[in-house]
N, CA, C and O atoms as a GROMACS GRO file, in nm:
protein
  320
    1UNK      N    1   5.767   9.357  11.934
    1UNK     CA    2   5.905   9.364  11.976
    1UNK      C    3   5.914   9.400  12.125
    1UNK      O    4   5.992   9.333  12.192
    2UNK      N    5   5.835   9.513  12.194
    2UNK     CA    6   5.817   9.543  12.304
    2UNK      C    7   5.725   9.437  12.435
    2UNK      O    8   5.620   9.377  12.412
    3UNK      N    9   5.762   9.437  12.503
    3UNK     CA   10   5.675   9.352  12.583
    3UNK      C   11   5.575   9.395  12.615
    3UNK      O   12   5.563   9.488  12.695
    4UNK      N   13   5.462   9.322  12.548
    4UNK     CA   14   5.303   9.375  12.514
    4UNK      C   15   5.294   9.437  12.424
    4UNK      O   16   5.187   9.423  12.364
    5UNK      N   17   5.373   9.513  12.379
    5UNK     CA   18   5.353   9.616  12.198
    5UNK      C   19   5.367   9.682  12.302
    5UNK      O   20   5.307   9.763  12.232
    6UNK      N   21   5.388   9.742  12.420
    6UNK     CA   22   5.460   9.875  12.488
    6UNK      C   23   5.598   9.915  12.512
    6UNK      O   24   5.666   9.836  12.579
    7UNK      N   25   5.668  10.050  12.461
    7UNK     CA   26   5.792  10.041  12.469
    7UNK      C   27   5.796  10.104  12.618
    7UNK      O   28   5.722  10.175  12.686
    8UNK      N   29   5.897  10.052  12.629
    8UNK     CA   30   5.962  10.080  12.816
    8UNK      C   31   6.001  10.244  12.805
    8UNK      O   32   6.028  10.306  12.702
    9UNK      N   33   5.997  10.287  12.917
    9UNK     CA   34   6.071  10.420  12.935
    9UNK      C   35   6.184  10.429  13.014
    9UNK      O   36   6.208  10.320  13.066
   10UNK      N   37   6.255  10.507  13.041
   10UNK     CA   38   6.379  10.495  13.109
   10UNK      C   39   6.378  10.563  13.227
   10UNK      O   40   6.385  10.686  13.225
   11UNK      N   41   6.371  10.509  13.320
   11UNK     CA   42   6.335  10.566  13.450
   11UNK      C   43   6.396  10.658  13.468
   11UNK      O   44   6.507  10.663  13.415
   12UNK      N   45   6.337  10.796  13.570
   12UNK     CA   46   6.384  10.888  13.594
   12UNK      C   47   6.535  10.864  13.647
   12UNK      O   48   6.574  10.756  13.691
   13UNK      N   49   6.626  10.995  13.634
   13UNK     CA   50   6.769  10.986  13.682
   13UNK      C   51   6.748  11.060  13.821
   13UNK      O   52   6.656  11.141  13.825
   14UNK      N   53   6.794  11.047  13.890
   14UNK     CA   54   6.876  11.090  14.013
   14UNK      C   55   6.986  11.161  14.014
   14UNK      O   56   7.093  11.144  13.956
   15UNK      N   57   6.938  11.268  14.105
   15UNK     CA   58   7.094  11.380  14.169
   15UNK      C   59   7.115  11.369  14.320
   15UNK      O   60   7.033  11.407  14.404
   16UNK      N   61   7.239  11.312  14.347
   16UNK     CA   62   7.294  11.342  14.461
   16UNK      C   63   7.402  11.450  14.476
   16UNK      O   64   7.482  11.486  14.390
   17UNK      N   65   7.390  11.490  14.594
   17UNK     CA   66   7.543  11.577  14.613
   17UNK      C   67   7.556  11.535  14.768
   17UNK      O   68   7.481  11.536  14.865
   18UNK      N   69   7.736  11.482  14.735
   18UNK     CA   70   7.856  11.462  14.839
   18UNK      C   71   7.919  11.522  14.855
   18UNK      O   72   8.000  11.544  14.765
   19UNK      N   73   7.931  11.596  14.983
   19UNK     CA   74   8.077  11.640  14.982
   19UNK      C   75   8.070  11.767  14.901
   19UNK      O   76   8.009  11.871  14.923
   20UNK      N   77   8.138  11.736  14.814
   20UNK     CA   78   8.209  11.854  14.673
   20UNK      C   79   8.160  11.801  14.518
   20UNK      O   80   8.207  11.828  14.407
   21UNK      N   81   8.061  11.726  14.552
   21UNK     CA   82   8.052  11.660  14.397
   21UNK      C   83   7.869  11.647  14.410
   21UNK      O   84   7.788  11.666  14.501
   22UNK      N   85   7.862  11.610  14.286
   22UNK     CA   86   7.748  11.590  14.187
   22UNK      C   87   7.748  11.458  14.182
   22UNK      O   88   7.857  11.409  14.154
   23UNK      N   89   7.620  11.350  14.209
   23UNK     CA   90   7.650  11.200  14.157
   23UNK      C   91   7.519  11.238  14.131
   23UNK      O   92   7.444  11.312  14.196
   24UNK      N   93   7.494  11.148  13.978
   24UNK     CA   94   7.405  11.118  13.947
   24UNK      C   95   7.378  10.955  13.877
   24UNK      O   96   7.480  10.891  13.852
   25UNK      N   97   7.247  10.892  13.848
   25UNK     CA   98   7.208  10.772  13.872
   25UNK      C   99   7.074  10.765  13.816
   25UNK      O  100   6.978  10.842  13.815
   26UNK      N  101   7.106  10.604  13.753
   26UNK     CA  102   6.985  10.629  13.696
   26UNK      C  103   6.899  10.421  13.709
   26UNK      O  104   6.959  10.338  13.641
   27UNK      N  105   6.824  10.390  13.758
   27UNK     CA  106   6.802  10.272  13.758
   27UNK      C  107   6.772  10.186  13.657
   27UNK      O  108   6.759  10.066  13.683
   28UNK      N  109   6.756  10.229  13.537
   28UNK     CA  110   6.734  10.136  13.405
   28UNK      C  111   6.894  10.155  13.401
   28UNK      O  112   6.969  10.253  13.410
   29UNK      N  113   6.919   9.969  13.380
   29UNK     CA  114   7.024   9.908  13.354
   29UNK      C  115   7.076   9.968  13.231
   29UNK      O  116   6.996   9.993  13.141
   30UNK      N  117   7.174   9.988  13.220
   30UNK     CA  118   7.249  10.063  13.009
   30UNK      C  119   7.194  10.188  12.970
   30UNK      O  120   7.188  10.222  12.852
   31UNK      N  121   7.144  10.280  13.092
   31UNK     CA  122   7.076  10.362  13.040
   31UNK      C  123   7.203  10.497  13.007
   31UNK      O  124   7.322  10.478  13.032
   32UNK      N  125   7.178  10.560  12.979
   32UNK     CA  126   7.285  10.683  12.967
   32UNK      C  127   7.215  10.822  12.966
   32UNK      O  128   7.120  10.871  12.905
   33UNK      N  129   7.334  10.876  13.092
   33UNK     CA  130   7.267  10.995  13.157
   33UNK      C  131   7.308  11.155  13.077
   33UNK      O  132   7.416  11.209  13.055
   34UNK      N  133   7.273  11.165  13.070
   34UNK     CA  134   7.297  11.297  12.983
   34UNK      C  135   7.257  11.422  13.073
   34UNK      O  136   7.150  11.419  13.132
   35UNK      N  137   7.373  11.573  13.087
   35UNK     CA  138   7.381  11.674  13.215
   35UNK      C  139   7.379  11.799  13.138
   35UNK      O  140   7.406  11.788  13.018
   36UNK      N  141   7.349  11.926  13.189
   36UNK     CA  142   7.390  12.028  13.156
   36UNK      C  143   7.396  12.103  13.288
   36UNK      O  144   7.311  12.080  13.374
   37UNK      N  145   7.494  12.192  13.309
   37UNK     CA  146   7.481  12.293  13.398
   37UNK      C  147   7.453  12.400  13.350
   37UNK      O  148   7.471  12.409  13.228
   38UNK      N  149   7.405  12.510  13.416
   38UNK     CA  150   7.360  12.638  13.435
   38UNK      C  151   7.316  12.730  13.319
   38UNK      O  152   7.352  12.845  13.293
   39UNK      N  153   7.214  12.638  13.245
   39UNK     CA  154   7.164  12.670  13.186
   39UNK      C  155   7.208  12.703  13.021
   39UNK      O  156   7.157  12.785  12.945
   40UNK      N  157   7.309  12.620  12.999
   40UNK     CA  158   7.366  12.575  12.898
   40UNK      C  159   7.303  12.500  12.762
   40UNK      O  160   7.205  12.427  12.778
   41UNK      N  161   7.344  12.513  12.661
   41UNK     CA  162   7.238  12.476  12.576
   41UNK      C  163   7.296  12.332  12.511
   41UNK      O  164   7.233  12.269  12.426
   42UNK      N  165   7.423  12.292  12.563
   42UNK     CA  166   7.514  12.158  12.505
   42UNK      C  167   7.452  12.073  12.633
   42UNK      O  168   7.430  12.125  12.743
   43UNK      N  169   7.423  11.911  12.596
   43UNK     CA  170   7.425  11.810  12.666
   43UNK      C  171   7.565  11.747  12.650
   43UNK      O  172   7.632  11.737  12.547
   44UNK      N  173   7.594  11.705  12.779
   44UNK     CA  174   7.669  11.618  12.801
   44UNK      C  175   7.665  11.458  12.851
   44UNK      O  176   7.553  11.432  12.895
   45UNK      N  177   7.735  11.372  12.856
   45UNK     CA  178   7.732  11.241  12.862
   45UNK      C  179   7.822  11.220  13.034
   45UNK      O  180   7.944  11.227  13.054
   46UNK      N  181   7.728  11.196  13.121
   46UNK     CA  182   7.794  11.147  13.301
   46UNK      C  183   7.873  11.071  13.266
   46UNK      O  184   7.830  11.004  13.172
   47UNK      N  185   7.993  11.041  13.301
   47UNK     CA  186   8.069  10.917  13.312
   47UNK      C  187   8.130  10.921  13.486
   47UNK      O  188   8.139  10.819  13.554
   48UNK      N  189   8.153  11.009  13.517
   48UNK     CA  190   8.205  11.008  13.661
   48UNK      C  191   8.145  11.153  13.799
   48UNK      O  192   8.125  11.273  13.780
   49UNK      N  193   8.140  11.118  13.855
   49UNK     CA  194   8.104  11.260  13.968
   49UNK      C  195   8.130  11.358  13.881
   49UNK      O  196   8.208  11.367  13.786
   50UNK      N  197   8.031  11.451  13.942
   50UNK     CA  198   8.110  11.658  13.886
   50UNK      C  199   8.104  11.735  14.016
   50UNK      O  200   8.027  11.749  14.111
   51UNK      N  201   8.272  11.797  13.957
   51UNK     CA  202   8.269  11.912  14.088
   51UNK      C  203   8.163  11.990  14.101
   51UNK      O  204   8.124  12.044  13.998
   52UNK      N  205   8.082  12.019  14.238
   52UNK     CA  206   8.017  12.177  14.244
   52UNK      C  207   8.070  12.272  14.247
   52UNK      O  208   7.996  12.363  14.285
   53UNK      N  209   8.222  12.318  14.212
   53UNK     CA  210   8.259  12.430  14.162
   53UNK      C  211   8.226  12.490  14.037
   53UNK      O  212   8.266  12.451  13.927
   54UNK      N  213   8.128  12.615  14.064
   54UNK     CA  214   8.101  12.676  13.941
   54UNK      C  215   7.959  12.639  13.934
   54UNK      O  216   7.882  12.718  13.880
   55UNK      N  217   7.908  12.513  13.987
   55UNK     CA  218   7.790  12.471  13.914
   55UNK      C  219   7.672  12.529  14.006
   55UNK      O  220   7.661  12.496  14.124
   56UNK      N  221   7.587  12.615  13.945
   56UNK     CA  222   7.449  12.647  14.026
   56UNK      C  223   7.313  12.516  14.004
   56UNK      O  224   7.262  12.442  14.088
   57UNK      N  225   7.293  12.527  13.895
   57UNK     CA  226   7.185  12.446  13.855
   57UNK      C  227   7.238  12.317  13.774
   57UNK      O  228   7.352  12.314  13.726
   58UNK      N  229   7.175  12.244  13.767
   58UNK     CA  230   7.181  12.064  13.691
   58UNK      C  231   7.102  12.008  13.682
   58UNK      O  232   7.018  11.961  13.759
   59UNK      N  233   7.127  12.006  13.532
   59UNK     CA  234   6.974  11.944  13.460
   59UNK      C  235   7.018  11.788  13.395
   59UNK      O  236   7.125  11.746  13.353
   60UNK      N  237   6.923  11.745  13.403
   60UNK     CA  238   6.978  11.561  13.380
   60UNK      C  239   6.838  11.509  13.320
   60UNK      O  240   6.723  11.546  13.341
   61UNK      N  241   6.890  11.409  13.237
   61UNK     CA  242   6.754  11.324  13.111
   61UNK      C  243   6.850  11.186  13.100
   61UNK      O  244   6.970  11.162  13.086
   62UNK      N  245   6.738  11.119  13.113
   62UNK     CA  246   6.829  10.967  13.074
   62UNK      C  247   6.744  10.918  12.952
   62UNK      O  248   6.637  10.958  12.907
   63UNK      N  249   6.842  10.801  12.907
   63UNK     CA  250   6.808  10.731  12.766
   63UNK      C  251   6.849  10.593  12.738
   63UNK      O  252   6.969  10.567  12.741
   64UNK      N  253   6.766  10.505  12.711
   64UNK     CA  254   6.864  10.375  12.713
   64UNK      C  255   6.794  10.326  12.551
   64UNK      O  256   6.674  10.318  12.528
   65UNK      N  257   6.874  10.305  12.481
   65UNK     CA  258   6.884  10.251  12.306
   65UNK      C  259   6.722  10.178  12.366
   65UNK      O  260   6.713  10.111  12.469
   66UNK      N  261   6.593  10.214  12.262
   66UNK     CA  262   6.481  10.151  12.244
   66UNK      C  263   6.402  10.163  12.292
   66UNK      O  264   6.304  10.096  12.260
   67UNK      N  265   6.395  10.267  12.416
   67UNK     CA  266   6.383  10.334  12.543
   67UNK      C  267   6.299  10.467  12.508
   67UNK      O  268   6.335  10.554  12.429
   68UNK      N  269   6.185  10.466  12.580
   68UNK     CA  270   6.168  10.629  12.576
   68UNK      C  271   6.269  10.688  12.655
   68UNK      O  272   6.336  10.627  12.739
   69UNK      N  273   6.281  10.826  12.621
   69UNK     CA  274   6.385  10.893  12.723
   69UNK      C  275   6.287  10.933  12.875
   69UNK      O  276   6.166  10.917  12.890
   70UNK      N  277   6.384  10.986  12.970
   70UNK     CA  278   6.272  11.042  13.056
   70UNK      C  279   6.251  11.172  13.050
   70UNK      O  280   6.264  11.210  12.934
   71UNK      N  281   6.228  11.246  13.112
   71UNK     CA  282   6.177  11.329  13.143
   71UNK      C  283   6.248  11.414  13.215
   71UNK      O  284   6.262  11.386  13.334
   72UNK      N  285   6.317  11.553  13.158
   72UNK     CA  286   6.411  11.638  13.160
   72UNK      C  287   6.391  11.673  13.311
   72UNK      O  288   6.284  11.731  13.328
   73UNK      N  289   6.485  11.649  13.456
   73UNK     CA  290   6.487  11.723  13.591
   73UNK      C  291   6.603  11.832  13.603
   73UNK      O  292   6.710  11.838  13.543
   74UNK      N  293   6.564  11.892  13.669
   74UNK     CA  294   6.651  11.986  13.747
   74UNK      C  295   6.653  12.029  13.853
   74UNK      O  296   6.545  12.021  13.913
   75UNK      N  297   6.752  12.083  13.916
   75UNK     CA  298   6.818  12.132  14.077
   75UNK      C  299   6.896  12.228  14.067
   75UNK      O  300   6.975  12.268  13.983
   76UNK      N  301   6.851  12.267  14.194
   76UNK     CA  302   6.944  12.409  14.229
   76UNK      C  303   7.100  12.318  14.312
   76UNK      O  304   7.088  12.216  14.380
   77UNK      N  305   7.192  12.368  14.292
   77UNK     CA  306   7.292  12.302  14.379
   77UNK      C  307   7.342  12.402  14.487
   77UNK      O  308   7.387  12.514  14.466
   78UNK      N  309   7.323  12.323  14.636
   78UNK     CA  310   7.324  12.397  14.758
   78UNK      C  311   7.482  12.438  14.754
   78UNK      O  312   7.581  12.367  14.734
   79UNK      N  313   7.476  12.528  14.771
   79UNK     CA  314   7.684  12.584  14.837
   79UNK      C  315   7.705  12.482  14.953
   79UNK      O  316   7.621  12.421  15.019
   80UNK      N  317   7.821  12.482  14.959
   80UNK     CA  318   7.882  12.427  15.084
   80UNK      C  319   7.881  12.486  15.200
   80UNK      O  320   7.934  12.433  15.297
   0.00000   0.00000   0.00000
């Protein structure tokens, strides 16, 4: 089913910060990014920027259906 009998993994996600916000990104096409801040034990689902109000740390894992997931990152988020 996999190309070669190897399943794909889902490339690492990406953190940017603009401005006042959090963007994150991930280069496997359909993949879905999943966040937590500050050390929180709920994942959440990215759909748009996050304020850096409030947020110290951000942790991010991506996943795309069939996909290994990747590999859990995190960041400190700089103050303004």
């Amino acid at each position: 089913m996999w190309p070669g009998g190897v399943q794909p993994k889902t490339k690492q996600g990406n953190i940017t910060f603009k401005n006042d916000s959090i963007v994150l990104e991930c280069k496997t096409e359909g993949a879905t990014i999943a966040y937590r801040t500050n050390g929180t034990e709920r994942w959440l689902i990215y759909d748009e920027p996050l304020s850096k109000d409030d947020v110290n740390k951000i942790e991010i894992k991506t996943v795309r259906y069939g996909y290994k997931k990747s590999e859990t990152i995190s960041h400190e988020v700089p103050s303004n």
